[in-house]
Every structure is written in structure tokens, then in C-alpha cells.
N, C-alpha and C positions, 0 to 999 in steps of 0.2 A: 504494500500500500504506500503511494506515494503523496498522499496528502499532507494539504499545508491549512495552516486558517488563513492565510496569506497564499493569491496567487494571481494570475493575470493571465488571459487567454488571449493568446494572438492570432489572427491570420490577417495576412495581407490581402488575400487573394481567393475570393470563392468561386472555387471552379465549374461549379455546376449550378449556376442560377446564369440568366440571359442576361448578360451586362458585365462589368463590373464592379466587386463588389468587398467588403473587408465586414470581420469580426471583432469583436473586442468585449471581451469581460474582465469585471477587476472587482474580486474579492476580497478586502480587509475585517481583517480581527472574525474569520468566518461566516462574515454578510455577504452577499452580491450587494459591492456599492453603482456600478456603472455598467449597463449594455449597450454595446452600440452597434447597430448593422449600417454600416459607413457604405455608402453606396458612390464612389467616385466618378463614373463613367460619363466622359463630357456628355452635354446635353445634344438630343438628336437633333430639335428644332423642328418637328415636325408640325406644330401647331402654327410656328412664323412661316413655312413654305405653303402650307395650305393657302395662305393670306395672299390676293389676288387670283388663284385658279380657278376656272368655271365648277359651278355649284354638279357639274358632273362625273368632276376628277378624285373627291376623298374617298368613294371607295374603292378603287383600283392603288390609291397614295396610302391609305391608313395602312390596309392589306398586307403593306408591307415593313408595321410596325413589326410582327411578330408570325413566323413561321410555321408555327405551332396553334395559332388562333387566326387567321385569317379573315377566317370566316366572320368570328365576334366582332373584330373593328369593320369588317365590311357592312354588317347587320346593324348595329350600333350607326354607324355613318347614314347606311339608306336612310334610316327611320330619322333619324335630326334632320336629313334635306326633307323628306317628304311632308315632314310634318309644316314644313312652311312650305312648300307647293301645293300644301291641301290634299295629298294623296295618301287612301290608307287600304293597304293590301288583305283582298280577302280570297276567297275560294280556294281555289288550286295555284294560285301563284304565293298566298300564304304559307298553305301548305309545303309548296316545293321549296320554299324561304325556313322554314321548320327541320322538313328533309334534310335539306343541306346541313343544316347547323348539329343536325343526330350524327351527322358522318362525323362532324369536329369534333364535336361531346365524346363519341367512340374512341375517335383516333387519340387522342389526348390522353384520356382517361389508362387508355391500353401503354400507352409509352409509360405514364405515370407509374403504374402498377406496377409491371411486369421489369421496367427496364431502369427504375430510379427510384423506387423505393421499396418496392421487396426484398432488395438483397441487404436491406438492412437489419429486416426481421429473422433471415435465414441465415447470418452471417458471412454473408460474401461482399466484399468490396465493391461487386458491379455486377452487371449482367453478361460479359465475358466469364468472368469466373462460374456463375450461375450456370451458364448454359453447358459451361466442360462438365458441371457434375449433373444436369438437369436439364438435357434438350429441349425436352418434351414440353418443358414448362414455359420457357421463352419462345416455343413455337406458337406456343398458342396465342400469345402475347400477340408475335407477329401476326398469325394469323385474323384475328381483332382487328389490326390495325390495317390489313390486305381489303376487309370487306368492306371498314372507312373509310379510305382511300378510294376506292370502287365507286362509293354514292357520290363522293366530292366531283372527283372527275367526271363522271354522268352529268350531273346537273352543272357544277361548277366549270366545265372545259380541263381544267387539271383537278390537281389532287394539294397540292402547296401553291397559295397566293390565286384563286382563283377567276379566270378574267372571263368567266359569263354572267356576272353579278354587274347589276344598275342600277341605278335610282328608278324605281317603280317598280323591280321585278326582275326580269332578264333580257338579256340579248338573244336565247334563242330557249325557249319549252320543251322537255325532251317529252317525246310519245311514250304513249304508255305503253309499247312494247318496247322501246329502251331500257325502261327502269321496270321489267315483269322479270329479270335476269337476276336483279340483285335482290330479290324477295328471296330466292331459293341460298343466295349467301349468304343473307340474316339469321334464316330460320337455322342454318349451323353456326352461325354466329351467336347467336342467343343460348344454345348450349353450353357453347363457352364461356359465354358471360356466367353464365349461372355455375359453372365449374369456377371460375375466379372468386365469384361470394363467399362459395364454401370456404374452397382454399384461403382466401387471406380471412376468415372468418377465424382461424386455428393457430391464426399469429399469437403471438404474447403480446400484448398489450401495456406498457406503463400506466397506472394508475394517478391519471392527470386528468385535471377537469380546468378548462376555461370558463371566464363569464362575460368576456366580454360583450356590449351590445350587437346583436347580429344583423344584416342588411343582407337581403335579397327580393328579387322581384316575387312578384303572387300572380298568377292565374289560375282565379276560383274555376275548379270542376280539370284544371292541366295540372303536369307538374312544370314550371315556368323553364323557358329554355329562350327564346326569340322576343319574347315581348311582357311586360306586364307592368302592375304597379309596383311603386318601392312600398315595401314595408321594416320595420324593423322586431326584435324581440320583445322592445319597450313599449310596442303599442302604436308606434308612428306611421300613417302612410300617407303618402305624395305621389306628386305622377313625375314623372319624367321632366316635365317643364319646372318643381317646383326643387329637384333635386338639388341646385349650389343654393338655397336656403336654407339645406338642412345638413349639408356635408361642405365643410370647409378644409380647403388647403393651406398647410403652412410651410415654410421652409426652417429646416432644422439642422444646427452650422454642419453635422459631418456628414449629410447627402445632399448629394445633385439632386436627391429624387423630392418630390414633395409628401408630407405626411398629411392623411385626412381623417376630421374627426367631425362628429356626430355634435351639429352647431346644440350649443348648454348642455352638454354631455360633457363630464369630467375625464371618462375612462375614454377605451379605444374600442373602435368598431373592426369587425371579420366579417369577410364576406366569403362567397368558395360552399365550398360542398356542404358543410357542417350548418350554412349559414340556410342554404338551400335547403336541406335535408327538414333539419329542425321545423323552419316556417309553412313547410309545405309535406312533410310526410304525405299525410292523408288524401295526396293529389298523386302519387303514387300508379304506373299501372299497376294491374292485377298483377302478374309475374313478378315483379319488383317491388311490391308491399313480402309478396309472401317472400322473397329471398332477405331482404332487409328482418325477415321479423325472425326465419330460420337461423339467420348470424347471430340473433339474440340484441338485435339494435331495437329499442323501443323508440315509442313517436319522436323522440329528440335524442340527439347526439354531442353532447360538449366535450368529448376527448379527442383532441388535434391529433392522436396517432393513430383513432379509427376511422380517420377517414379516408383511410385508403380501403375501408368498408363501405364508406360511403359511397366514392368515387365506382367501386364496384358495380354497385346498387341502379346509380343512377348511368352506368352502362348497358346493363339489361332495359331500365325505363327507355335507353334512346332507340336502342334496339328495337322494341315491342314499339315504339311509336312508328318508325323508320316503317315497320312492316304494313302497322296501320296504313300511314299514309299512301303507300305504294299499293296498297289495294284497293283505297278509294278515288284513285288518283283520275283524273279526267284532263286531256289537255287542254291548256286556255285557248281562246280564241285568239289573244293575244298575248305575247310573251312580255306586255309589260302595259303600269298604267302609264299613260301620259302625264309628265310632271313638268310642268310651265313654271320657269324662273319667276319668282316676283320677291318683293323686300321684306327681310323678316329675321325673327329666330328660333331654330329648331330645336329640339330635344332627343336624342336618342338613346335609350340604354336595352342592353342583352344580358345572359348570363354569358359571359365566356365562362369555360372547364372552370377556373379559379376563382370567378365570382362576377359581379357587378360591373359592364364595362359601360362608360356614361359619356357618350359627344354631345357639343354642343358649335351649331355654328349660327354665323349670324352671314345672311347675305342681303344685295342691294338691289334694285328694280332690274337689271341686266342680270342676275345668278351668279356674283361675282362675289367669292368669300372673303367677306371685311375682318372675321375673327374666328377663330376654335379655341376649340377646350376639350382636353380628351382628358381624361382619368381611368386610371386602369386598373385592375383589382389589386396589385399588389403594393399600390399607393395607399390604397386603403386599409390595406393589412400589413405596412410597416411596423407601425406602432405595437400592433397585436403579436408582432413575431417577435418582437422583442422584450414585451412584458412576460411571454410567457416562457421564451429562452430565461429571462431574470430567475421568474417561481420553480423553471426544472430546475436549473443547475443550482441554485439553493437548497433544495430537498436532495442534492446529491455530489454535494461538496469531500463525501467521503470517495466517492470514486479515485480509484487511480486513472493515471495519465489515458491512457486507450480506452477505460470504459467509456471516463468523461466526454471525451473525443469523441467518441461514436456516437455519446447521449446526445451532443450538442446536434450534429448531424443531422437525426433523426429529428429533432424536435423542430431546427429547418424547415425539413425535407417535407413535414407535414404538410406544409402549404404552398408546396409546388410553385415558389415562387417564380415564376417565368423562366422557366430551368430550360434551358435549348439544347446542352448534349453535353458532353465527358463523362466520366464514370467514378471521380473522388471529387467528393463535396470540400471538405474543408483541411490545407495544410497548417494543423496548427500546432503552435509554437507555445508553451505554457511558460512565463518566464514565475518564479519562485522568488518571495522575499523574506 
């Protein structure tokens, strides 16, 4: 055992989140006095390029905030322009707006699981190692993420960064014997989903409970995925337009990034699986109430390590919706509503896989963008990553050097903070006083 009541936890350099990024803990007289998740990475600037582009260009430009969600800033963006051209998406172009976003939720979810946070619960370093002792199991992963990829490309034109997405819908409707193909690789895909419930069901679990305020959309009688109201834990809900009244940004001196908190809320807000789960269980499909209830999840969820239960869970829900939708699917008349440029400001927010993703732009009589405002779920769940890094690594201060390391890791990794790819989380350095 190499504990101290004095210590300091360094990384420079986190390698597996999108950006980056640093750690820091400092333990005196056996308190956590100071956490910090130091986020350095120059800013992109994507909210000052947006600024003079035609009101037709941000979702093809957000799309490629992030490689991994695509989909969510392109859904997010439609809905803020449409909502000032007056246009709102229903029938089967909703639907296929829906579709698309179940391929993301999949793909996502499956990388999540299988390739960046399982092998923490089984002790493997990555999903390299994983797979030398466990094919089978990273196959399946893959395979999740082959039939994901499948709907994206169908509807979307590819599969990463999507370019048959518009403002009003699409640039071209696939027939419904295009998409009668990938019915047949859901219904094995939903197998596997439901193999992954079990499975990470059997994980060990740390005994941690969050409380922070939770934020995520609602659609009464859905479970929300593309569109809905905000609500929070505490009782709060707003629409979309009423969203920077109730979530403020601030800047805080050791990140680039901005932190957002819940306006006369003292604590911090989470948004993400847990935040979904919790608000909307009972919106659940069939198949995916009963897997969430067999892992032993009741209506709510507040431990940040099961939510790679969650995340499961609400793999099968995208699944089972995906297949709904393909079987009632009817092609539109048109691949898109007509959205006329006029002056205004829009609103848009989705769930991206991680939570809560919120545009806001304002345009002028021509469609010509004067201002944006994107927020992304892991702005919102800075605050919350780090309060709750503080309460673990306090209750396990006896840890030696490697367990703590891995604890910290893990406690991360819970909230898939826009993690893009390598296989070690964090190199870190404990210096001793």
C-alpha cells in the first residue's frame, strides 16, 4: 500500500477524450482539497465561422464538430433554422429524421460499451487486449456498430459526417424497399443488444451514487431521442427557445471549454444516459423496459458506472424503434419541406448518445447567420465530472498507486466525454509530499 494523507495526481495529457485535455487532484492532511479537469485545447471557432454563411450551410459545418455524433449537431442545427422559417417536420420525413438519429444512438453506444469502457470492468487496458482473450465479444460490438452504420449510410449518403441531411428534411427519400434490407439486420441486431444488457449487467459495480440536478428532453408517450421538451429532476420545464434562461455559461481560468449550470441552482447539472434514463424510464419500449428491469435497474438510475447499463438499454430502445419505423415507413412525396429564409431566432436541441445538445442561431431577412450558440453535453457535464471525480477519490484515498489510477479512469470514462479513439485514458503521475 502506497498511501499518503498527502498527494497530488497529475496528468498532463488525457488520451482518450476528443480534445485536449489534463487532470489534476490534490489531497492535503487526507481531504481532496482541489479537482480540476483543465481542458486546454485552442478554441475551434466554430460558432464565429458560422457568422455570415447562408442559413443552409450549419448543418453540413456543425456535422463536423464531432465524428462520433454527427448526426446530433446536424438535428440540433435543422430544428434552430426551421424553427425560424416556420417549418416543422412530421410524417415520414420525421420519422426518417428519428431513423437516422437510432443508427447514431447505436453506433455510439456500441463503440462506448464494447471498445472504451468494458475493458475497464474486465481488466484489460483496451479493446486490443480484450479481443486477444475475447473475440467473440468485441465482434459483437463490431457487429452493432456494422448494422449502425448500414441505416446512417441508407438515409444519410455515408455513414460518418452525413451529406443527405437539410434544412427541412432531405436531399433525396430512400424507398421503402431500400430500407426493407436493414429490418432483417436489426432484428439480429436487437439480439445482440439484449446479449450486451445481460452481459454488462454482471459487471461489478462501485457503490456511488450522484445527485446532481439532471437535464434531459421529454416526449410524453417516446422515449426522447430527436426532439422534445427540457425538463429537469427538480421539477423544471422549458422549451427549447426558453433554454439560455435556464442554463448559463461560464468560463472557468483552467479551461478553454465553458462550464454550464442550472440559472439559481447552486450544485451542477448531468445530462447523458442516466439523465435520460431516470426522466423518462417509463417511455421505454417494450423490449427495453423489460431488459433494463432484468439488469435489476429500477425506474431511476444515479450511479455514473451503470451507465454503461444504461447506455445498453437505450441500445435495444433504438433498435426496436429503428425497426418500428422501417415498417411503417411510407415514402414522402417530397424529400423535404420548403424552408424560406426570413429574420429571426431559432432554437434547436436533441439528445446526442451523451446528452442534451442545444443550437441557437439568429438570422437576417436574406438567411444570412448574424450569431450561434452551440452547447454540447459535455459543457454541461464538466462541473458534474468533477465533483464527482472529488466524492470517488475521497472515499478511496487508501488505494494504492494503480488501483487509484484505474479508479480515476473509470469514474471519467462514465460519461463518455467526447472520447474519439486510443485505448489509455489517463498517464498519470502521483507526485507525494
Amino acid at each position: 500500500m502506497t498511501h499518503r494523507a498527502d498527494r497530488t495526481l497529475v496528468t498532463k495529457g488525457l488520451a482518450r477524450v476528443e480534445g485536449e485535455g489534463a487532470m489534476y487532484v490534490r489531497v492535503n492532511a487526507g481531504q481532496v482539497e482541489e479537482v480540476r479537469l483543465d481542458i486546454y485545447e485552442p478554441p475551434r471557432f466554430f460558432e464565429a465561422f458560422l457568422r455570415g454563411r447562408s442559413y443552409t450551410e450549419p448543418p453540413d459545418i456543425t456535422a463536423r464538430i464531432c465524428g462520433i455524433c454527427p448526426v446530433a449537431y446536424q438535428t440540433s442545427a435543422c430544428q434552430a433554422i426551421e424553427a425560424v422559417c416556420g417549418v416543422s417536420l412530421t410524417g415520414p420525413l420525421a420519422d426518417l429524421r428519428r431513423l437516422l438519429y437510432c443508427g447514431e444512438w447505436i453506433s455510439s453506444h456500441a463503440l462506448h460499451i464494447y471498445m472504451l469502457h468494458a475493458p475497464d470492468f474486465l481488466g484489460y487496458p483496451g479493446a486490443v487486449e480484450l479481443a486477444q482473450d475475447h473475440r467473440e465479444i468485441v465482434e459483437r460490438g463490431l457487429a452493432l456498430r456494422r448494422t449502425a452504420n448500414a441505416i446512417m449510410a441508407t438515409i444519410g449518403g455515408r455513414s460518418i459526417h452525413p451529406v443527405n441531411v437539410r434544412v427541412g428534411g432531405f436531399y433525396r427519400a430512400p424507398t421503402a424497399s431500400e430500407l426493407a434490407p436493414l429490418a432483417g439486420q436489426l432484428e439480429g441486431a436487437l439480439e445482440l443488444a439484449l446479449e450486451t444488457v445481460r452481459w454488462v449487467a454482471g459487471f461489478d459495480f462501485p457503490d456511488f451514487s450522484c445527485e446532481h440536478e439532471l437535464l434531459s428532453l421529454r416526449m410524453p408517450g417516446s422515449y426522447p431521442i430527436e426532439r422534445g421538451t427540457l425538463v429537469t429532476s427538480g421539477g423544471l420545464e422549458f422549451t427549447p427557445a426558453q433554454y439560455e434562461e435556464h442554463i448559463i455559461e461560464e468560463q472557468v481560468p483552467h479551461s478553454m471549454a465553458l462550464h454550464a449550470r442550472l440559472a439559481g441552482h447552486s450544485g451542477h447539472i448531468m445530462t447523458g444516459p442516466l439523465a435520460r434514463y431516470t426522466l423518462n424510464s417509463q417511455w421505454l419500449t417494450p423490449l427495453a423496459a423489460q431488459a433494463a428491469s432484468a439488469a435489476g435497474l429500477g425506474p431511476t438510475c444515479r450511479n455514473p458506472f451503470q451507465s454503461i447499463i444504461v447506455r445498453a438499454v437505450e441500445m435495444v430502445c433504438a433498435i426496436e424503434e429503428a425497426i418500428r419505423l422501417i415498417a411503417d415507413y411510407q415514402q414522402p412525396a417530397r424529400p423535404f419541406e420548403e424552408a424560406t429564409a426570413r429574420a429571426g431566432t431559432g432554437h434547436g436541441v436533441s439528445e446526442a448518445p451523451r446528452g442534451v445538445l442545444y443550437h441557437r442561431y439568429e438570422l437576417d431577412a436574406a438567411g444570412i447567420v448574424r450569431s450561434a450558440r452551440i452547447v454540447p453535453p459535455t459543457s454541461q457535464n464538466q462541473g458534474a465530472i468533477q465533483e464527482d471525480l472529488r466524492g470517488f477519490v475521497q472515499d478511496r484515498l487508501d488505494f494504492d498507486d494503480h488501483s487509484l489510477t484505474h479508479a480515476c479512469e473509470q469514474a471519467i470514462r462514465n460519461y463518455d466525454p467526447c472520447i474519439s479513439c486510443a485505448t489509455h485514458f489517463l498517464d498519470l503521475r502521483i507526485d507525494r509530499r
